[in-house]
C-alpha positions as CSV (number, residue, x, y, z in Angstrom):
1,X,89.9,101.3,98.8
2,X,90.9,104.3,100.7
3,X,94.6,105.5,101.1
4,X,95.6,107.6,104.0
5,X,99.1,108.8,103.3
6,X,101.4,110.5,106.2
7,X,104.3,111.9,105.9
8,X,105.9,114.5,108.7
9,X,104.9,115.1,112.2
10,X,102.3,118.2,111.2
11,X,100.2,116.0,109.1
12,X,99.8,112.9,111.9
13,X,97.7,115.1,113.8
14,X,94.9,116.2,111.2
15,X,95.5,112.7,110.1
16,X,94.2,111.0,113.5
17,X,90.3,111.7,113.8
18,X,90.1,110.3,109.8
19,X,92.2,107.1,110.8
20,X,90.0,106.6,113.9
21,X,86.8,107.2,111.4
22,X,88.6,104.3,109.4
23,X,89.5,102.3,112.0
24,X,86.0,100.6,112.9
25,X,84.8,100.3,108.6
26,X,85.3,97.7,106.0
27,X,88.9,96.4,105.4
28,X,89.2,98.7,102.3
29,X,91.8,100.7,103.6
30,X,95.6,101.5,104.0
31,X,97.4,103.7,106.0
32,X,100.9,104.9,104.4
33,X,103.6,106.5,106.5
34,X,105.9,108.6,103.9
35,X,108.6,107.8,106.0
36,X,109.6,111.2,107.7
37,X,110.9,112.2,110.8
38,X,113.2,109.8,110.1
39,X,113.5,108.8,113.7
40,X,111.0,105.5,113.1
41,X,110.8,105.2,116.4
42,X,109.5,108.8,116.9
43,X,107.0,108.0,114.8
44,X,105.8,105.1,116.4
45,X,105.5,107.1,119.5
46,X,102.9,109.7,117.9
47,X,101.0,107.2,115.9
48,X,100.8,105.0,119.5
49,X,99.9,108.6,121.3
50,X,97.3,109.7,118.7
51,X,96.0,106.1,118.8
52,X,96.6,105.9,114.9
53,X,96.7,101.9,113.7
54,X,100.0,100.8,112.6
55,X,101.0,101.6,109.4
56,X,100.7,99.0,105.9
57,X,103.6,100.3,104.2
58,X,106.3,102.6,105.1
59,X,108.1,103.9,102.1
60,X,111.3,105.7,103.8
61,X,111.3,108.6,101.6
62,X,114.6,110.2,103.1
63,X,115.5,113.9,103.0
64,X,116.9,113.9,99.4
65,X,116.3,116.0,95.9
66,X,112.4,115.8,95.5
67,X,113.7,113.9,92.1
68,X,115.3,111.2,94.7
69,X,112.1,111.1,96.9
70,X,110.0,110.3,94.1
71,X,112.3,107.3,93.0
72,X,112.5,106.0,96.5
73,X,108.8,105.5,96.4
């Protein structure tokens, strides 16, 4: 199983040419959005421009105490 994890704009670039690797291999693999900016609809736009897949789970880890954040998810 491999996790890719995502969580602000800076990382979906780095992120793409390892989700387009992952894209065309064995079902073994997720792709988890961390749930920031926390326009979803922004992020839909750069995973759709970057041509990253759609994510598995979205855990909507809001702007909060890093204690919060880690409860959320």
């Amino acid at each position: 199983m491999v996790m890719r994890l995502v969580s602000a704009r800076p990382h979906f670039i780095p992120a793409t040419p390892v989700c387009t690797a992952l894209q065309d291999t064995s079902p073994g693999k997720m792709l988890v959005h961390a749930g920031q900016p926390y326009d979803d609809v922004i992020s839909v736009v750069f995973f759709h421009i970057l041509g990253i897949s759609d994510r598995d789970y979205y855990l909507s880890a809001a702007s909060d105490s890093h204690l919060w954040q880690c409860m959320a998810v």
